[in-house]
C-alpha positions as YAML, in Angstrom:
chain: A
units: angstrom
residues:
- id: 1
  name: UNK
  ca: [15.44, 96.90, 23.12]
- id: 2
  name: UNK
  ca: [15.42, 93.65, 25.41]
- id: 3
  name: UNK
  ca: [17.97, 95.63, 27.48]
- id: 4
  name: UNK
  ca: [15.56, 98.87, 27.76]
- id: 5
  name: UNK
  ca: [12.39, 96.58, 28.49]
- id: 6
  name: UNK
  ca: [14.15, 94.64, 31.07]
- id: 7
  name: UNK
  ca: [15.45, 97.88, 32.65]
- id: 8
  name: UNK
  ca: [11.98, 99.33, 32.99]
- id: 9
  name: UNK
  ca: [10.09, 96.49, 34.10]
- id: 10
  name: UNK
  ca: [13.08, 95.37, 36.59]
- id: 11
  name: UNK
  ca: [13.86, 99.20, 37.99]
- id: 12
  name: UNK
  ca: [10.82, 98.52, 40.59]
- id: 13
  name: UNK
  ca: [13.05, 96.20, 42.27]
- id: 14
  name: UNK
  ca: [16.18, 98.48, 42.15]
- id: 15
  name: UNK
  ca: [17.88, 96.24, 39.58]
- id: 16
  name: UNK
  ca: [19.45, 97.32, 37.10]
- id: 17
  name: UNK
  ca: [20.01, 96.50, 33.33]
- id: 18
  name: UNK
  ca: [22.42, 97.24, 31.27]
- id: 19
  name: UNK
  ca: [24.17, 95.08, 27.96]
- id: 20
  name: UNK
  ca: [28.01, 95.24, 27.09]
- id: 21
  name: UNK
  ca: [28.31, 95.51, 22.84]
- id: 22
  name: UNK
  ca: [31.94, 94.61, 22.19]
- id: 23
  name: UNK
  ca: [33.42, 95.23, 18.79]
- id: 24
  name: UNK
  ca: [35.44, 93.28, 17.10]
- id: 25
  name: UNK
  ca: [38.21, 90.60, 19.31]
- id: 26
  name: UNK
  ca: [39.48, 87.82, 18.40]
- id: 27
  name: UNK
  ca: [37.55, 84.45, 19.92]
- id: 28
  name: UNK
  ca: [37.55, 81.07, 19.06]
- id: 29
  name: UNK
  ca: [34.94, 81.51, 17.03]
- id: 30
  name: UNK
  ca: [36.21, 84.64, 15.19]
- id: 31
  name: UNK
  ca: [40.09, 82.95, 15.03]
- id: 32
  name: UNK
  ca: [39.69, 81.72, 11.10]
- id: 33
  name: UNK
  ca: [38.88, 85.50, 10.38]
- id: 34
  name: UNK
  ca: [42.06, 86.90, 11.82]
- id: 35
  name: UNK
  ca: [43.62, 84.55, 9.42]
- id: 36
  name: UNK
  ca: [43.05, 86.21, 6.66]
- id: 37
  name: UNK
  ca: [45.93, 89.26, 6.95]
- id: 38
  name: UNK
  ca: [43.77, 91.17, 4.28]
- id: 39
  name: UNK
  ca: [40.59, 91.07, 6.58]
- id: 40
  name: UNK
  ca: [42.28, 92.09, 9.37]
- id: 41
  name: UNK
  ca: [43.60, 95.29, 7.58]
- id: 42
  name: UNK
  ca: [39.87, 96.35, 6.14]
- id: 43
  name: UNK
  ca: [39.00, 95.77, 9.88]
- id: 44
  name: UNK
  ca: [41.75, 98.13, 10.91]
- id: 45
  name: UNK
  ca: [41.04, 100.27, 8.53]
- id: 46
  name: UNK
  ca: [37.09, 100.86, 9.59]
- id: 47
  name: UNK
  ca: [37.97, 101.37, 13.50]
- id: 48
  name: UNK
  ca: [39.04, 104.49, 14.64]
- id: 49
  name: UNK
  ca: [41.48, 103.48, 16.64]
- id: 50
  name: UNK
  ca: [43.14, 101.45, 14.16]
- id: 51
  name: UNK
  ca: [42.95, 97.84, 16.30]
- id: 52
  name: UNK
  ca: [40.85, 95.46, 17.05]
- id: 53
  name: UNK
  ca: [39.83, 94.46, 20.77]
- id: 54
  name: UNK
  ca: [42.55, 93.07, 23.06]
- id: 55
  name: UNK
  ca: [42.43, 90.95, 26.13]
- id: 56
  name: UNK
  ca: [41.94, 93.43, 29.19]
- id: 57
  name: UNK
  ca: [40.07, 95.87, 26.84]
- id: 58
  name: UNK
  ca: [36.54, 94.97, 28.33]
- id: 59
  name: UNK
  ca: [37.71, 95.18, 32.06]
- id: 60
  name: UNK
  ca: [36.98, 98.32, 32.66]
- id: 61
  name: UNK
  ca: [33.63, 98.80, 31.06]
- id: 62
  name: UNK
  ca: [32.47, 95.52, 33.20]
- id: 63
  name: UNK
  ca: [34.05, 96.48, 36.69]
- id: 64
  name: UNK
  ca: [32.17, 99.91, 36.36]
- id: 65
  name: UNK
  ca: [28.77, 97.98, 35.44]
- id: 66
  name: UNK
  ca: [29.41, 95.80, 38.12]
- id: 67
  name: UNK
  ca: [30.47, 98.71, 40.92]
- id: 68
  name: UNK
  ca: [28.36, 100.95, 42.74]
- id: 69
  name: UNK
  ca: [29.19, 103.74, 40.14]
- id: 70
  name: UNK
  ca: [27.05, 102.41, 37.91]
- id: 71
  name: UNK
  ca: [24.09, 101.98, 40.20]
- id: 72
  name: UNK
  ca: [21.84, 104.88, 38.90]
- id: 73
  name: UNK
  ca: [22.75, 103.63, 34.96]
- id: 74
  name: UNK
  ca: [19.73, 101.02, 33.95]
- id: 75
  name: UNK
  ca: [18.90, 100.54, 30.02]
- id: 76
  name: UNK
  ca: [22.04, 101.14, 28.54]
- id: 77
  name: UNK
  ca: [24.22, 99.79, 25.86]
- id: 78
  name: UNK
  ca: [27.99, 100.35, 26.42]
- id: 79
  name: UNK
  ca: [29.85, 99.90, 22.80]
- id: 80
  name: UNK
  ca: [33.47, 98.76, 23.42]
- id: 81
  name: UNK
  ca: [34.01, 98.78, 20.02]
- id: 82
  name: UNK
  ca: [37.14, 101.08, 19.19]
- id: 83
  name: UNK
  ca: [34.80, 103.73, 17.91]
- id: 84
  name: UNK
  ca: [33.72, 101.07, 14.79]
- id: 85
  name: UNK
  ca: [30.27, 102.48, 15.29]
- id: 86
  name: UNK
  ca: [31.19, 105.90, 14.87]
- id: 87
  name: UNK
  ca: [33.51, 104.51, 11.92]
- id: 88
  name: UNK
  ca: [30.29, 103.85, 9.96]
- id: 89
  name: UNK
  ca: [29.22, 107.20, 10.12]
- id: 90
  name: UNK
  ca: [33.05, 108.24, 8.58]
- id: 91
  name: UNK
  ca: [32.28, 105.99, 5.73]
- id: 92
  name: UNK
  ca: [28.93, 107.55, 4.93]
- id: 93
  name: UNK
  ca: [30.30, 110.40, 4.64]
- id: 94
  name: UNK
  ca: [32.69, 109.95, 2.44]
- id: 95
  name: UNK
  ca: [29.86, 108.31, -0.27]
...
């Protein structure tokens, strides 16, 4: 919502706003979880494509946000996630 609000209000001034939502990579502060080899494998298991996020993976979404091809998107969210969003729909269905 911030990312919507600050889009609207901000758009008078031709800037834009837009939020990154990456899924799942391993951080420092998500290292301990990676750990855990049976985690990692329920985490696999839940993202379509069958990984979690690797170094480079973000690179693209952020030099398009960044470039002039992005210039007329404002109040967006951009899921880099591996499809784990869309994941969660799979698993409702199957309940």
């Amino acid at each position: 919502q911030m990312t919507m609000c600050l889009a609207d209000e901000w758009g008078r001034y031709g800037v834009t706003v837009n939020a990154l939502a990456p899924g799942w990579f391993k951080t420092a502060q998500t290292a301990a979880l990676y750990e855990d080899e049976e985690w990692v494998a329920y985490l696999k298991d839940r993202i379509p494509l069958k990984r979690p996020g690797a170094p480079g993976d973000l690179d693209g979404a952020l030099r398009f946000l960044a470039s002039e091809s992005s210039r007329y998107v404002t109040g967006q969210t951009l899921l880099v996630d591996g499809g784990i969003t869309t994941g969660a729909v799979r698993l409702l269905k199957e309940e």
